[in-house]
C-alpha positions as CSV (number, residue, x, y, z in Angstrom):
1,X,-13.2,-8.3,18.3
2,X,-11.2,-10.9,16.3
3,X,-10.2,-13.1,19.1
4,X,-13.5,-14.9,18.3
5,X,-15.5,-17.5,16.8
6,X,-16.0,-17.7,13.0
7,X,-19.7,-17.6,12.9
8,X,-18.6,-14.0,15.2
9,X,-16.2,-12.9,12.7
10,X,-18.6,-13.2,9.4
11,X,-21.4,-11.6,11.8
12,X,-19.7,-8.3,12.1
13,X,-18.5,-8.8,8.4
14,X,-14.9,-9.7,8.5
15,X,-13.7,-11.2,5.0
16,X,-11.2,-13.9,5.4
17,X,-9.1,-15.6,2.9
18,X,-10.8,-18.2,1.4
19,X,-13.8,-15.3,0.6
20,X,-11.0,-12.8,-0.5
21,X,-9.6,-15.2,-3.2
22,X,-13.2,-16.1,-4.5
23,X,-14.9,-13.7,-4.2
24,X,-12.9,-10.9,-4.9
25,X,-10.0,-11.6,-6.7
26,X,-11.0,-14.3,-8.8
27,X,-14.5,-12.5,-9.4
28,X,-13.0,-8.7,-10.3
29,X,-9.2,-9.8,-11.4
30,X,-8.9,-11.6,-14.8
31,X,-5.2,-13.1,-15.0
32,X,-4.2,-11.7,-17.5
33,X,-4.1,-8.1,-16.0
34,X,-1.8,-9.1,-12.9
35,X,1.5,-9.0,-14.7
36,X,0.7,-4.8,-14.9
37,X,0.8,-4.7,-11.0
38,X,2.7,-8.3,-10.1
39,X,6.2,-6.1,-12.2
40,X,6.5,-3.2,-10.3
41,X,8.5,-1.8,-13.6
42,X,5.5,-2.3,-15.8
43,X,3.5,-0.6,-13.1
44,X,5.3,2.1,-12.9
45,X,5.7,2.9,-16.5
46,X,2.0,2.2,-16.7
47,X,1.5,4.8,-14.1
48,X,3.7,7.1,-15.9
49,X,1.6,6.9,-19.3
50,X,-1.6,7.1,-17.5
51,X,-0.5,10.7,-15.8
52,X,-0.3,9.8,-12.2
53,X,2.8,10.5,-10.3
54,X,5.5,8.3,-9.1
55,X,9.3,7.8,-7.6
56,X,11.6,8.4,-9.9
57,X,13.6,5.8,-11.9
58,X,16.8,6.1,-10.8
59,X,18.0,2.6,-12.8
60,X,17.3,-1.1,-12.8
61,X,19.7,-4.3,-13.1
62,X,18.7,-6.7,-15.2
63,X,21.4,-9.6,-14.9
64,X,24.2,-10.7,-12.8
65,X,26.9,-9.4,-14.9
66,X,25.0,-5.9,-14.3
67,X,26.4,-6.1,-11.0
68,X,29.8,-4.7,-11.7
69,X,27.8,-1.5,-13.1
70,X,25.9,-0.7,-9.5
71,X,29.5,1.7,-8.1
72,X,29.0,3.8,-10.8
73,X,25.2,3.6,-11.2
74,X,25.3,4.8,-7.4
75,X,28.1,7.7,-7.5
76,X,25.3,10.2,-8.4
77,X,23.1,9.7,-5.2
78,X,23.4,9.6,-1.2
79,X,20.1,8.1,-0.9
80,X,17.9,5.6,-2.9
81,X,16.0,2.7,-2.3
82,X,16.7,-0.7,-4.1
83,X,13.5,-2.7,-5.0
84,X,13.2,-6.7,-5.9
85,X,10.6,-6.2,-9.5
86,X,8.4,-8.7,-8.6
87,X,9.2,-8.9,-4.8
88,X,6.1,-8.8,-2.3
89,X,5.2,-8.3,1.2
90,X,8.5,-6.0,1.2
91,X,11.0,-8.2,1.1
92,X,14.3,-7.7,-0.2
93,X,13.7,-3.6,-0.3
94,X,16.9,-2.0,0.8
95,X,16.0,1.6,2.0
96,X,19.5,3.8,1.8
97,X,19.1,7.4,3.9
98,X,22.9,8.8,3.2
99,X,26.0,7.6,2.2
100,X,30.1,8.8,3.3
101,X,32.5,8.4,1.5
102,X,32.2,4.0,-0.1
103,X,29.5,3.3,3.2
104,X,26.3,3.2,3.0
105,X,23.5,3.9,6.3
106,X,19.9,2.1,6.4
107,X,17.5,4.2,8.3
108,X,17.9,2.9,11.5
109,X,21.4,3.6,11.6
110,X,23.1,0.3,10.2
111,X,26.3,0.8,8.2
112,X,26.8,-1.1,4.5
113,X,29.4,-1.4,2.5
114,X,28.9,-1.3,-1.0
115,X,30.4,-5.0,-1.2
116,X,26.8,-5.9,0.9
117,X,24.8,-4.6,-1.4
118,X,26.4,-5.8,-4.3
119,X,25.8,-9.2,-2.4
120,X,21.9,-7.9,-2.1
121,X,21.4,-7.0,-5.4
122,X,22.8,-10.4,-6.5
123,X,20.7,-12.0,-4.2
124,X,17.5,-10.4,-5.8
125,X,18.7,-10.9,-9.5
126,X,19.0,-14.7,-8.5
127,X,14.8,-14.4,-7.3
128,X,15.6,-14.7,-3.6
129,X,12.9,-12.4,-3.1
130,X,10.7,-12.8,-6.2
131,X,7.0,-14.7,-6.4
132,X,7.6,-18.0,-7.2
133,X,11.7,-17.3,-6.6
134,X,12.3,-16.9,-10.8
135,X,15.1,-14.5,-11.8
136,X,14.4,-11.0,-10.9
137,X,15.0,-7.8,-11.7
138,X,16.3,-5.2,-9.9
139,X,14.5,-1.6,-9.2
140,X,16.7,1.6,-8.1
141,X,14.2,4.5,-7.5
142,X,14.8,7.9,-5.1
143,X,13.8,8.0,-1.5
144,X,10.7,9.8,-0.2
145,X,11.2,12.5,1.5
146,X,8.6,12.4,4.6
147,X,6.3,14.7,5.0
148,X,6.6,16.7,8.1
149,X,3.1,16.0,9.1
150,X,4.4,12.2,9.9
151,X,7.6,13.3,11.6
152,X,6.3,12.5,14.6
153,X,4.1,9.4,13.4
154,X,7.0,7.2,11.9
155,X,10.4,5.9,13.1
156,X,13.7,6.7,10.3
157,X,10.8,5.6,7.6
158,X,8.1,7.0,5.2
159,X,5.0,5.7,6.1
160,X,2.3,4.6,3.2
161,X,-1.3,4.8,2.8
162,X,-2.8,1.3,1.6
163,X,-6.5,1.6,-0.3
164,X,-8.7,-0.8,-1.0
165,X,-10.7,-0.1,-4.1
166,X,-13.5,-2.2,-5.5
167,X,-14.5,-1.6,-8.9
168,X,-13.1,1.6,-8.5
169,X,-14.5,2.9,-5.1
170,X,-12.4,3.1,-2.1
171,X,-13.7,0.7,0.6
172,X,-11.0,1.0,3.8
173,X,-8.0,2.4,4.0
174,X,-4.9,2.2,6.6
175,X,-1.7,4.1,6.8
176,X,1.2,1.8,7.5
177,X,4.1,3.5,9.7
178,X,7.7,2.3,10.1
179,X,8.7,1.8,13.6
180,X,12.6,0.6,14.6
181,X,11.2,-3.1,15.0
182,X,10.5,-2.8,11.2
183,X,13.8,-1.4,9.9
184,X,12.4,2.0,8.8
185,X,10.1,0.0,6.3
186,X,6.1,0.4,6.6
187,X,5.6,-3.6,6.6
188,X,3.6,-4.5,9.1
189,X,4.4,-8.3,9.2
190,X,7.8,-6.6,10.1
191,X,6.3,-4.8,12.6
192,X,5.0,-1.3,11.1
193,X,2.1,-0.1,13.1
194,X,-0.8,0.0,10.8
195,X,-3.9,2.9,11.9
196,X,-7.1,2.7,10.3
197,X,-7.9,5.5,8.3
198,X,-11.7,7.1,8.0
199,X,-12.6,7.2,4.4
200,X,-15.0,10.0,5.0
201,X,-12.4,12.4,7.1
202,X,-8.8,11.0,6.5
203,X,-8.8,11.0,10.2
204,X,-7.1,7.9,12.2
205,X,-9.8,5.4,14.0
206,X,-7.8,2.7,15.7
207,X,-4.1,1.1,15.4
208,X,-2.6,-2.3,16.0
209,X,1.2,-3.0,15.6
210,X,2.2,-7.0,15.6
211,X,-2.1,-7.4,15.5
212,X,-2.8,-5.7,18.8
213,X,-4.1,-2.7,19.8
214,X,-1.6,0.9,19.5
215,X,-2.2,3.7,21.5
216,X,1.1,5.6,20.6
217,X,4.1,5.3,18.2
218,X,6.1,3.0,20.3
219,X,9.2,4.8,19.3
220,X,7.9,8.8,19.4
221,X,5.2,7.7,21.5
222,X,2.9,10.4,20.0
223,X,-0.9,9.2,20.1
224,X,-2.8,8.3,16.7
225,X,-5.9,9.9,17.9
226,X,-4.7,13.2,16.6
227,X,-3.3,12.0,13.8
228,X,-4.8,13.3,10.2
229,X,-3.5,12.8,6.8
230,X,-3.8,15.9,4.3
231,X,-4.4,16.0,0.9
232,X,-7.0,13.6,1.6
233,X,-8.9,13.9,-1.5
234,X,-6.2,13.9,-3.6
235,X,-5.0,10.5,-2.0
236,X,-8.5,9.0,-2.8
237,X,-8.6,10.3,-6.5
238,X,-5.4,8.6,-7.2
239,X,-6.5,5.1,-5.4
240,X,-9.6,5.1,-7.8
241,X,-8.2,5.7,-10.7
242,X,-6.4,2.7,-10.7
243,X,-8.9,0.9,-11.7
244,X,-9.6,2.7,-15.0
245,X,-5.4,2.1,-15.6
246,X,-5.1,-1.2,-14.3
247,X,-8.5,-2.8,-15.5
248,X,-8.4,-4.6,-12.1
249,X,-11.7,-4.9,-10.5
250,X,-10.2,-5.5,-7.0
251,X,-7.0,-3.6,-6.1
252,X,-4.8,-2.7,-3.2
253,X,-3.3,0.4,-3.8
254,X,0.0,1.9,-2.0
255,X,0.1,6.0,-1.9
256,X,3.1,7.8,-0.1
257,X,3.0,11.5,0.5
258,X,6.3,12.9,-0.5
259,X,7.5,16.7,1.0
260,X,8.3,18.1,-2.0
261,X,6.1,15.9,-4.6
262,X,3.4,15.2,-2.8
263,X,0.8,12.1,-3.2
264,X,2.5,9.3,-5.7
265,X,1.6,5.5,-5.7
266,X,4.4,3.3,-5.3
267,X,2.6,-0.3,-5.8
268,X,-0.3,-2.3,-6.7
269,X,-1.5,-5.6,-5.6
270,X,-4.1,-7.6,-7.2
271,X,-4.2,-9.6,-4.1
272,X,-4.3,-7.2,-0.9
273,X,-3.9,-8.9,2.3
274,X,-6.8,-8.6,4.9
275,X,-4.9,-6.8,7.4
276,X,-6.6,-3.3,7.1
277,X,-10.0,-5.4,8.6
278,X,-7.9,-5.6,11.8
279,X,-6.3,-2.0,11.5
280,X,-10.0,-0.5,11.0
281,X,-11.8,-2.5,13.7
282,X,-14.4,-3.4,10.9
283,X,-15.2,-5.8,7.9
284,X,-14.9,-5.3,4.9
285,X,-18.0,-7.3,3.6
286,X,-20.9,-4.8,4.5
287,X,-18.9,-1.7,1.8
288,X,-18.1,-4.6,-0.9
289,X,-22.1,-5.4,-1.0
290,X,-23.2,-2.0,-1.1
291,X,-20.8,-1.4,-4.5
292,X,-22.1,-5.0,-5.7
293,X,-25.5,-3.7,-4.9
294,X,-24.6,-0.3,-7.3
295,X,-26.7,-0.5,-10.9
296,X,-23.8,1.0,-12.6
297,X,-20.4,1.9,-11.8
298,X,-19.7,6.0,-12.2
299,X,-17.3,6.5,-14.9
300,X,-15.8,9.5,-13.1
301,X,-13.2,8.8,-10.6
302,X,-14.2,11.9,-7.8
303,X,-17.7,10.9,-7.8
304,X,-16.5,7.2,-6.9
305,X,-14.9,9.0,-4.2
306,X,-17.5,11.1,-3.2
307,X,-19.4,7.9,-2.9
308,X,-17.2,6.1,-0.6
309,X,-16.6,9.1,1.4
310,X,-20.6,10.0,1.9
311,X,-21.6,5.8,2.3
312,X,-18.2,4.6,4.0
313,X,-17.6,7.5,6.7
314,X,-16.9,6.3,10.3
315,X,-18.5,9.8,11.3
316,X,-22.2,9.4,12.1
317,X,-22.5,13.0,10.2
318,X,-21.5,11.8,7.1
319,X,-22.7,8.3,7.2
320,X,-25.6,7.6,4.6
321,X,-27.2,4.4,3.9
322,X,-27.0,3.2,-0.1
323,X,-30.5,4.7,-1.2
324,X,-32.8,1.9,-3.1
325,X,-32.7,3.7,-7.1
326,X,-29.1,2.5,-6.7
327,X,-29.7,-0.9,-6.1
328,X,-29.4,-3.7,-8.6
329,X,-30.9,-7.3,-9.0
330,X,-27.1,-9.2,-8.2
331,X,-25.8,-12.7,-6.9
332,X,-23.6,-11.0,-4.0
333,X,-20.1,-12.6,-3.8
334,X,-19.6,-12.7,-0.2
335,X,-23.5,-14.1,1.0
């Protein structure tokens, strides 16, 4: 459905980018709020404050002299993953599964010494990888520990959940799985598989890996219809509650499900790509109208959810149409 014609695309409600940065992000996301999700330090230390559960902090680098600390920064741990601060799209994150004796193994199997990643860490510190490629800072938090319901859904990776949330409502959501074209990382410009995810059942509706259709994992080769994600509610609570933390009208918000920890957010983006439109086989501009078209926004984070689930369901049984006593007088931002 998105091989077609623009007039096509905004028929069936498909926001594109120009609408997304206008509409959206401009309208809901006052500047001076993105530095609390554009630092993924800030974010996390926000997220901390505010209750809601994240990696740990296993250590950050702030200069190039800090360098010379990383050997003994690292003696305590086999596995980690090394972050750029303000990095995006997922580059420069180095994912580290085990370690013998001074070498170091990526998920996939590739072998590092620690000379390398002194050599990546450097390379992040000098903004190689940063917005705007300023001086960086670098992030050393623990690994995930994948949850044995995706063991058969993700390739040497932990895959992540990514939530749309308007004003505090969850609009679409897609689960992003690492796959061995992607390194083990769930970046679907690297070639993750991304699966739309039903808001009202946490069920999987349709997948595309490199923006075409999935039927299976193409390195398990297990099928996504079966595929459900637990904890469901849980997941949805936490994506809402962002807003009240963040102040952010507009938010993408990334939730992995750890085995022993279970849900914790790992990233925010005041600037979500449009991706999950192609992932869901649906638009995003018929569920950002029917929040606009709200005559207040419920304070409680579970009843936002409740919400999306009841008015946002692919499941004809749980669909509802927005009744009219919720309806407001309101210049829509995507007309």
């Amino acid at each position: 459905m998105f091989l077609i014609s623009p007039k096509k695309l905004r028929k069936v409600g498909i926001i594109g980018m120009n609408q997304r940065n206008f509409g959206l992000v401009a309208r809901y996301n006052p500047r001076r709020l993105y530095p609390l999700v554009d630092d993924k330090l800030k974010t996390k230390l926000l997220a901390q404050k505010a209750g809601i559960a994240v990696p740990k902090l296993l250590g950050t680098l702030l200069y190039q002299h800090d360098v010379r600390k990383l050997e003994k920064l690292l003696t305590a741990y086999d596995e980690f993953v090394i972050k750029p601060v303000k990095g995006s799209g997922g580059k420069g994150i180095l994912v580290i599964s085990r370690r013998e004796h001074n070498l170091y193994f990526k998920p996939g199997g590739d072998m590092l010494s620690l000379m390398e990643i002194k050599r990546h860490v450097s390379n992040i510190l000098s903004g190689l990888h940063s917005l705007g490629g300023k001086p960086d800072t670098v992030m050393i938090e623990s690994l995930i520990k994948l949850d044995p319901v995706f063991s058969d859904y993700s390739y040497e990776g932990v895959p992540d959940l990514r939530v749309i949330v308007l004003q505090g409502y969850p609009l679409m959501a897609m689960l992003r799985l690492a796959t061995h074209a992607s390194d083990g990382k769930a970046n679907l410009h690297q070639g993750a598989v991304g699966v739309g995810i039903d808001i009202g059942t946490g069920n999987a509706l349709h997948a595309v890996q490199f923006g075409k259709p999935a039927q299976r994992h193409p390195d398990t080769r297990k099928v996504f219809t079966e595929l459900a994600i637990p904890h469901w509610d849980k997941l949805l609570s936490l994506a809402a509650a962002c807003y009240e933390m963040t102040g952010l009208g507009y938010l993408g918000v990334d939730i992995v499900l750890d085995r022993d920890q279970g849900p914790m957010i790992i990233e925010l983006n005041a600037r979500p790509g449009l991706s999950i439109q192609i992932a869901n086989n649906a638009g995003l501009i018929p569920r950002v109208k029917t929040i606009e078209a709200l005559k207040n926004i419920d304070p409680d984070p579970e009843s936002r959810v409740n919400f999306s689930k009841k008015y946002f369901s692919a499941n004809p049984s749980l669909q509802a149409a927005p009744h009219t006593e919720h309806a407001r007088s309101n210049n829509l931002a995507l007309q």
